[in-house]
mmCIF file of the N, C-alpha and C atoms, coordinates in Angstrom:
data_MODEL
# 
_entry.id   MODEL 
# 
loop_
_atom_site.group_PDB 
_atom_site.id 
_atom_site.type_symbol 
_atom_site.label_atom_id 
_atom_site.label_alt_id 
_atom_site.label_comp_id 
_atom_site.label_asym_id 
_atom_site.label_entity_id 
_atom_site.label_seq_id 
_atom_site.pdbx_PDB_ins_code 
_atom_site.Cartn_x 
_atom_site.Cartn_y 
_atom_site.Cartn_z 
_atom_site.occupancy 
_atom_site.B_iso_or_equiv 
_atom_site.pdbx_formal_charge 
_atom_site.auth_seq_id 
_atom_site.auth_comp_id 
_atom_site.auth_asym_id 
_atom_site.auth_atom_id 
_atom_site.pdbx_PDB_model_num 
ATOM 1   N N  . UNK A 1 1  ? -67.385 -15.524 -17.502 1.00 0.00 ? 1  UNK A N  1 
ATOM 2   C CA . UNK A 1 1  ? -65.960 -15.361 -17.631 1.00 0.00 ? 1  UNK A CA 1 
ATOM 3   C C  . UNK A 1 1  ? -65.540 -13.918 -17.313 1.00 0.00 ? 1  UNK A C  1 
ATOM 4   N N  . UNK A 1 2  ? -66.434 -13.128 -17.966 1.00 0.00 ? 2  UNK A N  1 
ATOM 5   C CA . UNK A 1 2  ? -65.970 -11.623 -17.514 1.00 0.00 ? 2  UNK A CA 1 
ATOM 6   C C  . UNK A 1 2  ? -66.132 -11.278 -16.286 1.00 0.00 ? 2  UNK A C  1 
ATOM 7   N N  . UNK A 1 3  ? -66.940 -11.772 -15.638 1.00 0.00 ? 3  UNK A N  1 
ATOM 8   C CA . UNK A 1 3  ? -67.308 -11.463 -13.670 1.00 0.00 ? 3  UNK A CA 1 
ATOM 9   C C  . UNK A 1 3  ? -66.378 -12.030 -13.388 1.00 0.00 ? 3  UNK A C  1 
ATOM 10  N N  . UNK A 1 4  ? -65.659 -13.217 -13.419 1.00 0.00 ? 4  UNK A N  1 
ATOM 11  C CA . UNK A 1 4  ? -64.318 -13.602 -13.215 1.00 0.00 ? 4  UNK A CA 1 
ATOM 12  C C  . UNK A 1 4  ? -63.155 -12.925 -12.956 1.00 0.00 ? 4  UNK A C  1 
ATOM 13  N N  . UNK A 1 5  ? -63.133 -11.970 -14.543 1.00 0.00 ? 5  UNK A N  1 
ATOM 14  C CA . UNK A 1 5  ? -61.527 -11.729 -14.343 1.00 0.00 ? 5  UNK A CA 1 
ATOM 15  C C  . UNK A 1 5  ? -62.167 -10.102 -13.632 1.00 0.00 ? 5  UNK A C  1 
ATOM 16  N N  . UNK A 1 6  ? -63.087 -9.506  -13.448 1.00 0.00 ? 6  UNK A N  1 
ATOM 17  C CA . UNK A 1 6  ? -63.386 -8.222  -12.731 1.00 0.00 ? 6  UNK A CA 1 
ATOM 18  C C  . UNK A 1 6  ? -63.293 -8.442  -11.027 1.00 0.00 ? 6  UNK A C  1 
ATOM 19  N N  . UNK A 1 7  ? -63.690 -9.503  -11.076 1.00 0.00 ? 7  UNK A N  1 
ATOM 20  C CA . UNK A 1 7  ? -63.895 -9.528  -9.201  1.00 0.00 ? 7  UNK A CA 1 
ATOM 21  C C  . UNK A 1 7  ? -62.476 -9.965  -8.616  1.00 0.00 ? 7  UNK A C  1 
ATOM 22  N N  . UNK A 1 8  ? -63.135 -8.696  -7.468  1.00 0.00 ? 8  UNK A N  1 
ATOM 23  C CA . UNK A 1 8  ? -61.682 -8.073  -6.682  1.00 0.00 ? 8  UNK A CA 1 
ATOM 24  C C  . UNK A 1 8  ? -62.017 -8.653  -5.208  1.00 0.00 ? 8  UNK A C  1 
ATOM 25  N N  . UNK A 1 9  ? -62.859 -9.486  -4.856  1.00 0.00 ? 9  UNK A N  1 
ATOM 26  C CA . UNK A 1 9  ? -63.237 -10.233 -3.439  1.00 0.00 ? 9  UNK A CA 1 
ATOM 27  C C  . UNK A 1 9  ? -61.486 -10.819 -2.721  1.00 0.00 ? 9  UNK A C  1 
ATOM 28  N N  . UNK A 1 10 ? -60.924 -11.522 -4.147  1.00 0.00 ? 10 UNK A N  1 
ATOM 29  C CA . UNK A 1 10 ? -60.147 -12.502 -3.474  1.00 0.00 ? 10 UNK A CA 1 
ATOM 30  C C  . UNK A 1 10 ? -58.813 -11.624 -2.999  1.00 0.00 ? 10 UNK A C  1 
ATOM 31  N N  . UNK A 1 11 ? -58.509 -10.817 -4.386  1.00 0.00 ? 11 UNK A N  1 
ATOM 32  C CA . UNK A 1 11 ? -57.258 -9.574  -3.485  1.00 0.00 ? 11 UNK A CA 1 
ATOM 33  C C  . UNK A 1 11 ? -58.029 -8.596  -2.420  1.00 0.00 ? 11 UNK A C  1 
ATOM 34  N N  . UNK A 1 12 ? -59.007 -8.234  -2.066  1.00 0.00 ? 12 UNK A N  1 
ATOM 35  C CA . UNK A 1 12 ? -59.658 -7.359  -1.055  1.00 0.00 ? 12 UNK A CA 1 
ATOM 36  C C  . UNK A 1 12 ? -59.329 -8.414  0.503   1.00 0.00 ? 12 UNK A C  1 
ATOM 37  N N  . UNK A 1 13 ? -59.561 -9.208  0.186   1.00 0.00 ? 13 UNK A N  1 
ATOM 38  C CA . UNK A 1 13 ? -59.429 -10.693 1.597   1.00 0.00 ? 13 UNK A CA 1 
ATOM 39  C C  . UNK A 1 13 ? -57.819 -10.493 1.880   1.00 0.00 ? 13 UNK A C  1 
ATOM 40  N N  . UNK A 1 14 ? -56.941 -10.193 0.380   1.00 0.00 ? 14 UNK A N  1 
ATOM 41  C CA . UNK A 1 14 ? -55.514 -10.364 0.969   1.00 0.00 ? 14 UNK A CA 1 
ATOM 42  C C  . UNK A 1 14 ? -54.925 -9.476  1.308   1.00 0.00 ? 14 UNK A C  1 
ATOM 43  N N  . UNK A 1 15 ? -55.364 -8.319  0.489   1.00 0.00 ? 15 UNK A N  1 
ATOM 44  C CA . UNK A 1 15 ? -55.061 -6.765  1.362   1.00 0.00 ? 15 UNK A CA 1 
ATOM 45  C C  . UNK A 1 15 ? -55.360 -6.574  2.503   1.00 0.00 ? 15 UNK A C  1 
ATOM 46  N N  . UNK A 1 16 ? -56.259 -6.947  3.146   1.00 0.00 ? 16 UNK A N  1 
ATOM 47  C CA . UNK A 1 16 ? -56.667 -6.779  4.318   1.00 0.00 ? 16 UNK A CA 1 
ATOM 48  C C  . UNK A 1 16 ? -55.698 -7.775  5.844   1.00 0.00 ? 16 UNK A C  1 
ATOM 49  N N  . UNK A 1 17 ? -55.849 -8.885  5.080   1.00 0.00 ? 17 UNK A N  1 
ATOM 50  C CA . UNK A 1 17 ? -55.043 -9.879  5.628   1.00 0.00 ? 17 UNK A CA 1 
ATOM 51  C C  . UNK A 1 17 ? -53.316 -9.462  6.141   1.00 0.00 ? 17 UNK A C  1 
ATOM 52  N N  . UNK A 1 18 ? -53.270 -8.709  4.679   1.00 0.00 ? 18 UNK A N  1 
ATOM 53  C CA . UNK A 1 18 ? -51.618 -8.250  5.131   1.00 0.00 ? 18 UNK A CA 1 
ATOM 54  C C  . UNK A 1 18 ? -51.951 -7.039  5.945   1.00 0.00 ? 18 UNK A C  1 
ATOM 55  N N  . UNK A 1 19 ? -52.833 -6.119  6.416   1.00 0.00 ? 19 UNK A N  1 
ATOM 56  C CA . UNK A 1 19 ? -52.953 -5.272  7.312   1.00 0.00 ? 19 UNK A CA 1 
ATOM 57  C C  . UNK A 1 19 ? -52.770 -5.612  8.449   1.00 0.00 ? 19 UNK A C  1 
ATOM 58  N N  . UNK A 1 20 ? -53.458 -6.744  8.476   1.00 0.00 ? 20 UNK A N  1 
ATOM 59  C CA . UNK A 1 20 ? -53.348 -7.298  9.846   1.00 0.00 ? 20 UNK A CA 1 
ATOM 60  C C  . UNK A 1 20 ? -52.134 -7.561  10.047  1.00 0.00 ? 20 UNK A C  1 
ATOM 61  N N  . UNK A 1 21 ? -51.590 -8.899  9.190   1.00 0.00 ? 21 UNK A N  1 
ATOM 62  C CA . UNK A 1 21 ? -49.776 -8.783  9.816   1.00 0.00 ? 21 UNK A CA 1 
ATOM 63  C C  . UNK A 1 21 ? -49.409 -7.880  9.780   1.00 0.00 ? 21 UNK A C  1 
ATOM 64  N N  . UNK A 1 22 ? -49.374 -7.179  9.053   1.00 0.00 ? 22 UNK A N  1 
ATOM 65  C CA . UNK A 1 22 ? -48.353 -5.943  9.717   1.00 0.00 ? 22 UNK A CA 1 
ATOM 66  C C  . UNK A 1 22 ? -48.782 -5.256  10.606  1.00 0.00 ? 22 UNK A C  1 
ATOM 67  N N  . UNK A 1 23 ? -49.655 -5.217  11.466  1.00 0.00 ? 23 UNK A N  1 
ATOM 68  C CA . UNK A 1 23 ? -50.440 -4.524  12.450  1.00 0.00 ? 23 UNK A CA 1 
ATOM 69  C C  . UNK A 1 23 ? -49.754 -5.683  13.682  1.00 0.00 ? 23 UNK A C  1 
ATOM 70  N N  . UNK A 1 24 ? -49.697 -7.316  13.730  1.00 0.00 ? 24 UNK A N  1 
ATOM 71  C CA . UNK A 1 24 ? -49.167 -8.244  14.229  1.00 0.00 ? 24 UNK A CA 1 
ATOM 72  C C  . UNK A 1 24 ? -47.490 -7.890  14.308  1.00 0.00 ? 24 UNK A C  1 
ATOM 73  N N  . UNK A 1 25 ? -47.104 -7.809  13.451  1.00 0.00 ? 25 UNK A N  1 
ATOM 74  C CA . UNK A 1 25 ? -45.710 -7.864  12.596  1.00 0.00 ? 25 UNK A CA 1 
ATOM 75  C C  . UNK A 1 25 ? -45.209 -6.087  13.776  1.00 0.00 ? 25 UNK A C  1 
ATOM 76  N N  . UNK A 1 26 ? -46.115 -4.838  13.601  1.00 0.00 ? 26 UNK A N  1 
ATOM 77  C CA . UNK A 1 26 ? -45.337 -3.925  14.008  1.00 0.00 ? 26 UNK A CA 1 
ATOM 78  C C  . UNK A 1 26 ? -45.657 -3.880  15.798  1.00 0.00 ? 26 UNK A C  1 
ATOM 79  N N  . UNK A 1 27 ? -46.161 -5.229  16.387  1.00 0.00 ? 27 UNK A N  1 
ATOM 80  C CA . UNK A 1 27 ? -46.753 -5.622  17.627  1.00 0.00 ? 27 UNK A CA 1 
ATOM 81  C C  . UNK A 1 27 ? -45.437 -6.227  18.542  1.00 0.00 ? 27 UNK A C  1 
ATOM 82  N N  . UNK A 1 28 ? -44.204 -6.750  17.334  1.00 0.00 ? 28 UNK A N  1 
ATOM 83  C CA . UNK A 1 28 ? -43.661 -7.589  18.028  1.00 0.00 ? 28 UNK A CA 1 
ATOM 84  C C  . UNK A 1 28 ? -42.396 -7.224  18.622  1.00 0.00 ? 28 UNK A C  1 
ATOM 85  N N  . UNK A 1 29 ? -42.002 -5.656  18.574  1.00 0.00 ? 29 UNK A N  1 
ATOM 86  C CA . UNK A 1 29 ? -40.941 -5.363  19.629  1.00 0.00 ? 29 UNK A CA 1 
ATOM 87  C C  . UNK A 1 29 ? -39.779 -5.770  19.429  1.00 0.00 ? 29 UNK A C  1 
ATOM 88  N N  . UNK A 1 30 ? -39.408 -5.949  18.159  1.00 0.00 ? 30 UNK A N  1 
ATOM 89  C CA . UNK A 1 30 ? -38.305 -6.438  17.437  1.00 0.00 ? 30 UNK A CA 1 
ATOM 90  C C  . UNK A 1 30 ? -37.925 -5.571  15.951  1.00 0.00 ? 30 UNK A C  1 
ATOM 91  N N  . UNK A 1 31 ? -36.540 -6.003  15.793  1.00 0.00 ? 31 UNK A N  1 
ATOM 92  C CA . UNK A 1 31 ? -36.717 -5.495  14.606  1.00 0.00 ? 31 UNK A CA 1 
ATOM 93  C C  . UNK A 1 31 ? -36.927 -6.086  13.297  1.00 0.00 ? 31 UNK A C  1 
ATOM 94  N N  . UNK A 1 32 ? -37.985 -5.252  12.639  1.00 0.00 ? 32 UNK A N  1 
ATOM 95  C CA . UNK A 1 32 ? -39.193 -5.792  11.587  1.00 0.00 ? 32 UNK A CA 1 
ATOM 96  C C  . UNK A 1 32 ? -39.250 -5.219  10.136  1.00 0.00 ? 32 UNK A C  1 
ATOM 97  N N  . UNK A 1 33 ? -38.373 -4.008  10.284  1.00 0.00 ? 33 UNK A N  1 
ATOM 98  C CA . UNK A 1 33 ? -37.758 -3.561  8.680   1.00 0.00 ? 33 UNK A CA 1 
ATOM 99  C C  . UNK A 1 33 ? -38.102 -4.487  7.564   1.00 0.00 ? 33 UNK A C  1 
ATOM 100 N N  . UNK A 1 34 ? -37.234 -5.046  7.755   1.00 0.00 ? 34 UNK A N  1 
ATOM 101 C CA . UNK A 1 34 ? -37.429 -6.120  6.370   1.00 0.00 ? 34 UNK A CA 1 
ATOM 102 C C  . UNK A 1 34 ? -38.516 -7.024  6.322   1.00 0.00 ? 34 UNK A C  1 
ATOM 103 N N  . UNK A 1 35 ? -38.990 -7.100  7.498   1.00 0.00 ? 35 UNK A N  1 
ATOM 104 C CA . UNK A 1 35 ? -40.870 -8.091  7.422   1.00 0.00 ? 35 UNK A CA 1 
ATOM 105 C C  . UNK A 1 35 ? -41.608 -6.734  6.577   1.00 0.00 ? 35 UNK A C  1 
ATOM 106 N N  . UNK A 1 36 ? -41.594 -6.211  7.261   1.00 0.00 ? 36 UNK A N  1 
ATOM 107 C CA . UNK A 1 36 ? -42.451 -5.275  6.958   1.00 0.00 ? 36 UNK A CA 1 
ATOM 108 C C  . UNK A 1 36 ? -42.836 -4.387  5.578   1.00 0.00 ? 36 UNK A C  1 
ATOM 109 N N  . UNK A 1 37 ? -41.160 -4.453  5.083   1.00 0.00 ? 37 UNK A N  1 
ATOM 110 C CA . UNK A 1 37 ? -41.093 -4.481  3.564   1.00 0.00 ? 37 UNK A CA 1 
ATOM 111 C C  . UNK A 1 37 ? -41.669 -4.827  2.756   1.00 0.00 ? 37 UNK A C  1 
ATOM 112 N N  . UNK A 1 38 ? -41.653 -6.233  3.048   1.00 0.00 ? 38 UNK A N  1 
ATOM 113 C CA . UNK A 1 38 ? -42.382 -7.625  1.908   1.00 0.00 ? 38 UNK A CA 1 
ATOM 114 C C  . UNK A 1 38 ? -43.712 -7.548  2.173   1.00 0.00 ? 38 UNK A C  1 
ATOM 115 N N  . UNK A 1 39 ? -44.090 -7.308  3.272   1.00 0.00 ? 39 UNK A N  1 
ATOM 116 C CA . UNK A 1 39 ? -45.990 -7.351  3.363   1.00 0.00 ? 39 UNK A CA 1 
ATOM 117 C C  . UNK A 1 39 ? -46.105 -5.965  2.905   1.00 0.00 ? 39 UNK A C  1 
ATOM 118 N N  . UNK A 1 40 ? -45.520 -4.870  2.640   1.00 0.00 ? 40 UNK A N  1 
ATOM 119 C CA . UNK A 1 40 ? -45.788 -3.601  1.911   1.00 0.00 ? 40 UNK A CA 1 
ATOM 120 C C  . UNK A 1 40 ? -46.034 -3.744  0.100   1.00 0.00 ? 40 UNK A C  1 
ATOM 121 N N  . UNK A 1 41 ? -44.670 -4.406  -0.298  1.00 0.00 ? 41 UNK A N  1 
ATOM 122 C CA . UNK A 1 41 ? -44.958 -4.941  -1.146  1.00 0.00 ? 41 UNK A CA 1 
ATOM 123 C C  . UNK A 1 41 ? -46.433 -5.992  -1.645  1.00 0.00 ? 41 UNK A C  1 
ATOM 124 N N  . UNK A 1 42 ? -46.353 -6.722  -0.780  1.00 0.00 ? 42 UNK A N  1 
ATOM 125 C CA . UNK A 1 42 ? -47.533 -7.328  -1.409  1.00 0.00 ? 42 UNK A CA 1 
ATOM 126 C C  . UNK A 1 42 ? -48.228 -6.703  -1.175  1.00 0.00 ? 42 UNK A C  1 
ATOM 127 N N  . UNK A 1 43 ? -49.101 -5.972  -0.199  1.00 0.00 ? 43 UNK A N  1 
ATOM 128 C CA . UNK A 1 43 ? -49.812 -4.793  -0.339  1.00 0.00 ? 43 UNK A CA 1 
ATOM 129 C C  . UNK A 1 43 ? -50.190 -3.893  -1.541  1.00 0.00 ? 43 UNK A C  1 
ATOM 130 N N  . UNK A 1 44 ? -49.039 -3.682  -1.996  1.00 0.00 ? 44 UNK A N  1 
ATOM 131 C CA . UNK A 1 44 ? -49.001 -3.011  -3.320  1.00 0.00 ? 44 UNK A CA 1 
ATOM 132 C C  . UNK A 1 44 ? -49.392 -3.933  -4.773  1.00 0.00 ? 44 UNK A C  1 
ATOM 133 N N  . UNK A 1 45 ? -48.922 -5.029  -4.437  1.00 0.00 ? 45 UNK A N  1 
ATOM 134 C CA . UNK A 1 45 ? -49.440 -5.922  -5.487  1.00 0.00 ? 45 UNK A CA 1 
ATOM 135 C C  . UNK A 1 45 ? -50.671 -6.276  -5.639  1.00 0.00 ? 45 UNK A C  1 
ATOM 136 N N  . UNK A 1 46 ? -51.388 -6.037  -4.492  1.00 0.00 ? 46 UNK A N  1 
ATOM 137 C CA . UNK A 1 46 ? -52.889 -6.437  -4.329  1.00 0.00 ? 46 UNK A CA 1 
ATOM 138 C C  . UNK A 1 46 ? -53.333 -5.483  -5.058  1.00 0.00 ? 46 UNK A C  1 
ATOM 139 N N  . UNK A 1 47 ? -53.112 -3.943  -4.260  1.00 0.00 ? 47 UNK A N  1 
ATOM 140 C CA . UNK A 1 47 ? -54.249 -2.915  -4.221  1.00 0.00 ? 47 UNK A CA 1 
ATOM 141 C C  . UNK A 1 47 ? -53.678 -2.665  -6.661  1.00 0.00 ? 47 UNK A C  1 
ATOM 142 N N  . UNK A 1 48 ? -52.663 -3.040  -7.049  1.00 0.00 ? 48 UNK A N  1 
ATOM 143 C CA . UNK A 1 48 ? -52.417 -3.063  -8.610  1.00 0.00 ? 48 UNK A CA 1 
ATOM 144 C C  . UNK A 1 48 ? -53.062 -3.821  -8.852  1.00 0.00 ? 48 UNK A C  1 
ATOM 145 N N  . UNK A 1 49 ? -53.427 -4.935  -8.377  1.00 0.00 ? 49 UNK A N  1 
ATOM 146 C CA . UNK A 1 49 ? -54.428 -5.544  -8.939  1.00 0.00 ? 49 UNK A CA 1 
ATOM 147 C C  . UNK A 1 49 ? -55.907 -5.297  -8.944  1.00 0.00 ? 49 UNK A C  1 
ATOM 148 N N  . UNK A 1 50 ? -56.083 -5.029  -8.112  1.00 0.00 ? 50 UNK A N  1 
ATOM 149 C CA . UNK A 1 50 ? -57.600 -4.881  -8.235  1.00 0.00 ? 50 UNK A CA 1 
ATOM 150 C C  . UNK A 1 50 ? -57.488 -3.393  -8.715  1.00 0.00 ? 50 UNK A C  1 
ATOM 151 N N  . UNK A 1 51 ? -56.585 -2.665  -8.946  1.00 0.00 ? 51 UNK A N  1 
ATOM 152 C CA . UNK A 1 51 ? -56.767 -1.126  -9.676  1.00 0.00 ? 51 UNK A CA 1 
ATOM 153 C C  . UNK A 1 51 ? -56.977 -2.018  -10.831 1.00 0.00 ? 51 UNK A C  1 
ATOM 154 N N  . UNK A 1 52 ? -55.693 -2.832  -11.910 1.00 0.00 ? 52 UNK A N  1 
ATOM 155 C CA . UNK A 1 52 ? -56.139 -3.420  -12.926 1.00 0.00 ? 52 UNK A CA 1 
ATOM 156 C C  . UNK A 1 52 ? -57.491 -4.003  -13.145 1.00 0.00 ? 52 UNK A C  1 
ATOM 157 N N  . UNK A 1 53 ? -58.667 -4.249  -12.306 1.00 0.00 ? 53 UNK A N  1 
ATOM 158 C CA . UNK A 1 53 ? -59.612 -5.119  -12.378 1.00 0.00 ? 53 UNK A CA 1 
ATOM 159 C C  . UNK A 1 53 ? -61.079 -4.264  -12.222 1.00 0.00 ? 53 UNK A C  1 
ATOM 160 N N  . UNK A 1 54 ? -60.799 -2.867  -11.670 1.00 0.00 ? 54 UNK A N  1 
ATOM 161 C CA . UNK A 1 54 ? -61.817 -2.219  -11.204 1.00 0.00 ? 54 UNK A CA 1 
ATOM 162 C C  . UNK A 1 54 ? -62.420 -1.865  -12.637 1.00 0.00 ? 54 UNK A C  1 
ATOM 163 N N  . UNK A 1 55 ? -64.012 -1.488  -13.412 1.00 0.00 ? 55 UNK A N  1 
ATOM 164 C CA . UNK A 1 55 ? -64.551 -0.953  -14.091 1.00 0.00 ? 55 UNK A CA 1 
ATOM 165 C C  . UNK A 1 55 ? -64.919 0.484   -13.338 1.00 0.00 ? 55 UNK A C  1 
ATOM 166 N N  . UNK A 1 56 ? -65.463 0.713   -12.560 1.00 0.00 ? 56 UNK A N  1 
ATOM 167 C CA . UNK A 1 56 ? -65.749 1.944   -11.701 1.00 0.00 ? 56 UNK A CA 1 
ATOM 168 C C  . UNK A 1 56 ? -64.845 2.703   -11.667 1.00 0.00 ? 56 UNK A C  1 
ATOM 169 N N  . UNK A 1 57 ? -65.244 4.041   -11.916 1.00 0.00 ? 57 UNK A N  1 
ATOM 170 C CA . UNK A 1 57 ? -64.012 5.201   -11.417 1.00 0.00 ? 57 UNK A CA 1 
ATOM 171 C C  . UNK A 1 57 ? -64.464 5.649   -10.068 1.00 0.00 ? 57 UNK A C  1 
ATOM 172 N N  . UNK A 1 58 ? -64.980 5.378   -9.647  1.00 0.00 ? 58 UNK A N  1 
ATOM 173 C CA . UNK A 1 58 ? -65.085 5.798   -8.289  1.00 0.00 ? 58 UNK A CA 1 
ATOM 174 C C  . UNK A 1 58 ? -63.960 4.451   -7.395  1.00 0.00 ? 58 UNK A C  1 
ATOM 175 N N  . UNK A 1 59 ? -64.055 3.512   -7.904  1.00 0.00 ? 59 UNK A N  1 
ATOM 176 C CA . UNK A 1 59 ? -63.405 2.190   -7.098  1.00 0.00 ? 59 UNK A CA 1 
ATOM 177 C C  . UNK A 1 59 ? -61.966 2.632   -7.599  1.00 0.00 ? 59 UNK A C  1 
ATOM 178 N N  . UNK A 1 60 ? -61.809 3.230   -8.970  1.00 0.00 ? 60 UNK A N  1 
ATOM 179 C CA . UNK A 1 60 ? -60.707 3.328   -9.207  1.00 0.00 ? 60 UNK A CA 1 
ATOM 180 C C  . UNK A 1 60 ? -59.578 3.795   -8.777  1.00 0.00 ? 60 UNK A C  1 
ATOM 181 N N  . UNK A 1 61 ? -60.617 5.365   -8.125  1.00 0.00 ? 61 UNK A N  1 
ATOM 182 C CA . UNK A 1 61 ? -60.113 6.310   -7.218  1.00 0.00 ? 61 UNK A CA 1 
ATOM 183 C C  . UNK A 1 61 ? -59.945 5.792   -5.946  1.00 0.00 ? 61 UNK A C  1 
ATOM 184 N N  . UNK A 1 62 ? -60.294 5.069   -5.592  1.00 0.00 ? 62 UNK A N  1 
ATOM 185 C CA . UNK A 1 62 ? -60.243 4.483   -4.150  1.00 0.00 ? 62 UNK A CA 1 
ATOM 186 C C  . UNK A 1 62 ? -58.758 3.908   -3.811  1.00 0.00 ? 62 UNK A C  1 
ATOM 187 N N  . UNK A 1 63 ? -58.172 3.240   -4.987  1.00 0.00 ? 63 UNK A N  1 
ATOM 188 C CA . UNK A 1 63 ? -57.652 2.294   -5.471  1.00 0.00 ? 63 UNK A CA 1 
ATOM 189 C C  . UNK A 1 63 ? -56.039 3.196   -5.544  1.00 0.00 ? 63 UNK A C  1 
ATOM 190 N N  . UNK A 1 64 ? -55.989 4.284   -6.028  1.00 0.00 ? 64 UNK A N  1 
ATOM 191 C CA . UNK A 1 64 ? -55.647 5.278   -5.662  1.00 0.00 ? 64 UNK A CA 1 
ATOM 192 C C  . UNK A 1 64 ? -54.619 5.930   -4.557  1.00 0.00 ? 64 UNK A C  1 
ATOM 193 N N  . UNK A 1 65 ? -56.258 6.378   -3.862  1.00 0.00 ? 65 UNK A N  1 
ATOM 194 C CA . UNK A 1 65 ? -55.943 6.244   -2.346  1.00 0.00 ? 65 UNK A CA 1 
ATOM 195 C C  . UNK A 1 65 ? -55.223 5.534   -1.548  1.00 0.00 ? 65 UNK A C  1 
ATOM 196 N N  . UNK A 1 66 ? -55.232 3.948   -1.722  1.00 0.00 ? 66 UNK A N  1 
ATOM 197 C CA . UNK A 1 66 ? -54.977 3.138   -0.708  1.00 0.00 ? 66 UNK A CA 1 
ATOM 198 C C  . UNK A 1 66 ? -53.317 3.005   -1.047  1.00 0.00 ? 66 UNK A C  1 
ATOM 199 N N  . UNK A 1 67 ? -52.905 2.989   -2.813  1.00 0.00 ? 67 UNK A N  1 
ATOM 200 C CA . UNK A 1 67 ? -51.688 2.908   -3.253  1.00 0.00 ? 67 UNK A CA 1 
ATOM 201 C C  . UNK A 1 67 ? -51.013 4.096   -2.456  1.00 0.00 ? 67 UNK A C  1 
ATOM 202 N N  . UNK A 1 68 ? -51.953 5.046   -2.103  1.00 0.00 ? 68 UNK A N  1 
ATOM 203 C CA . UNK A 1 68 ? -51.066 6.406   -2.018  1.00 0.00 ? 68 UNK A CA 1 
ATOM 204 C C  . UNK A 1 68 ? -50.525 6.698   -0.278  1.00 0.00 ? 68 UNK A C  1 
ATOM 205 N N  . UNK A 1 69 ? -51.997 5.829   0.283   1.00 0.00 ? 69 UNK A N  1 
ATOM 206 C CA . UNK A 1 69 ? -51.350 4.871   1.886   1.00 0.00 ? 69 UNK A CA 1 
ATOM 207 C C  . UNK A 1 69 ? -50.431 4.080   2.209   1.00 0.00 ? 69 UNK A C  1 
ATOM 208 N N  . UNK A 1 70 ? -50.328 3.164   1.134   1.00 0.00 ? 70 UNK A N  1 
ATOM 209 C CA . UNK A 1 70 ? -49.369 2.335   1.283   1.00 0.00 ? 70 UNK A CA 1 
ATOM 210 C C  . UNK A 1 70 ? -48.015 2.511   0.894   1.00 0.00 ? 70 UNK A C  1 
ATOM 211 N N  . UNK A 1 71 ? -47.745 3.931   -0.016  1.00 0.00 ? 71 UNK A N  1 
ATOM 212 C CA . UNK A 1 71 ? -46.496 4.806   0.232   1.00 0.00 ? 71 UNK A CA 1 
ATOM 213 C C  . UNK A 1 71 ? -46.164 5.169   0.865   1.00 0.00 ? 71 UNK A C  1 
ATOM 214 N N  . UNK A 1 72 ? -47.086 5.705   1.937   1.00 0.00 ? 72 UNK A N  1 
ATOM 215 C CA . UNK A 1 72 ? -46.717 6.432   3.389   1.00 0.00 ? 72 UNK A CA 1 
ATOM 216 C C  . UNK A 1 72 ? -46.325 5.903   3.989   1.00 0.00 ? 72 UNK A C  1 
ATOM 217 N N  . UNK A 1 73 ? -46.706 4.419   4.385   1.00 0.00 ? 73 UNK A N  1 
ATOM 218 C CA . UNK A 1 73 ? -46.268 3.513   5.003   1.00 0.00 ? 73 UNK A CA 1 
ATOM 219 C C  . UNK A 1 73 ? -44.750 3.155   4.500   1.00 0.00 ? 73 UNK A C  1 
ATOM 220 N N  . UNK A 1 74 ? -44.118 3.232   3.240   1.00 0.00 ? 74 UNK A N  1 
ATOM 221 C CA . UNK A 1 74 ? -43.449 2.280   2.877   1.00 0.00 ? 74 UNK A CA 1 
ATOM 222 C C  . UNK A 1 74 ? -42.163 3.156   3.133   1.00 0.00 ? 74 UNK A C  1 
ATOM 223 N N  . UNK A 1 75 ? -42.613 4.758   3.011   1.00 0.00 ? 75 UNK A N  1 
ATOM 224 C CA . UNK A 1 75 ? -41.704 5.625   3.546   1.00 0.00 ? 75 UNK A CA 1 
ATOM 225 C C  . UNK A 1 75 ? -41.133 5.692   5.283   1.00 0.00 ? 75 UNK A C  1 
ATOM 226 N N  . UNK A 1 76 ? -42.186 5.560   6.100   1.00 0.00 ? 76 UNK A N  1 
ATOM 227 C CA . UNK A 1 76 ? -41.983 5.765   7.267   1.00 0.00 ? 76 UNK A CA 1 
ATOM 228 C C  . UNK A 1 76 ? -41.554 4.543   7.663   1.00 0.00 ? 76 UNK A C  1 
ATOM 229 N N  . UNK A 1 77 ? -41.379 3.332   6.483   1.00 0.00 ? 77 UNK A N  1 
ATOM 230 C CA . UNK A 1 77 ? -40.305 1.914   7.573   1.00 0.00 ? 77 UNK A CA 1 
ATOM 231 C C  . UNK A 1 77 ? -38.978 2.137   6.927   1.00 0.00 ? 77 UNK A C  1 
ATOM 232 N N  . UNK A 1 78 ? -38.945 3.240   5.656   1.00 0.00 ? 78 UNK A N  1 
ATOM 233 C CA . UNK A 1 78 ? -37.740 3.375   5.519   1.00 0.00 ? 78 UNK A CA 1 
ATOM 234 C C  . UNK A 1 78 ? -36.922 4.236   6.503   1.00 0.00 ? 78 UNK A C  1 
ATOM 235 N N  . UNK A 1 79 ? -37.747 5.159   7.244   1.00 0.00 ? 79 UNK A N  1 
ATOM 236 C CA . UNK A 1 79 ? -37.078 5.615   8.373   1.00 0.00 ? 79 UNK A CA 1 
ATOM 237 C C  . UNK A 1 79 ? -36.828 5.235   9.644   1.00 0.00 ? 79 UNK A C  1 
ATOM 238 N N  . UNK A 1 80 ? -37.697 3.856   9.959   1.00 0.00 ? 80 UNK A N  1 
ATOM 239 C CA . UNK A 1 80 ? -37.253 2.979   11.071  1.00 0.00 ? 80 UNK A CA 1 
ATOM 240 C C  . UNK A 1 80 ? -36.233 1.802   10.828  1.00 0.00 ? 80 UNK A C  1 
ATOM 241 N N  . UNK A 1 81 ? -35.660 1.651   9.630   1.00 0.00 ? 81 UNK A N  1 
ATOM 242 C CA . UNK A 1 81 ? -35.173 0.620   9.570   1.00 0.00 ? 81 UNK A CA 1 
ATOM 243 C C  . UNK A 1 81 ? -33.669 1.125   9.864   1.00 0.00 ? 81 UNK A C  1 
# 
């Protein structure tokens, strides 16, 4: 039960997943502001989750990091939109 609620496999698959759309999503030569929003968001919901789930401080810190990427990002579509 406890390896359960620790493992971060299934949000790591969806973080990644939304990289890709939005990597798809900033491909399409249109305007994508508001797509791009919502897969930021969930982005953020992932990488909170598996911060909530990590035991490691090293993963923790990672965890971190990626929140602190996915600000950058969330800033620079506020300046394309």
């Amino acid at each position: 039960m406890f390896s359960d609620k620790v493992a971060v496999a299934e949000e790591t698959v969806r973080l990644r997943s939304h990289f890709d759309q939005l990597k798809k999503i900033l491909e399409l030569g249109e305007p994508v502001g508001r797509k791009i929003d919502f897969i930021i968001q969930e982005m953020n919901r992932e990488a909170n989750t598996i911060g909530s789930k990590v035991q490691d401080s090293t993963l923790a810190h990672m965890v971190v990091e990626i929140k602190g990427e996915i600000e950058k990002i969330r800033e620079q579509v506020q300046n394309i939109e």
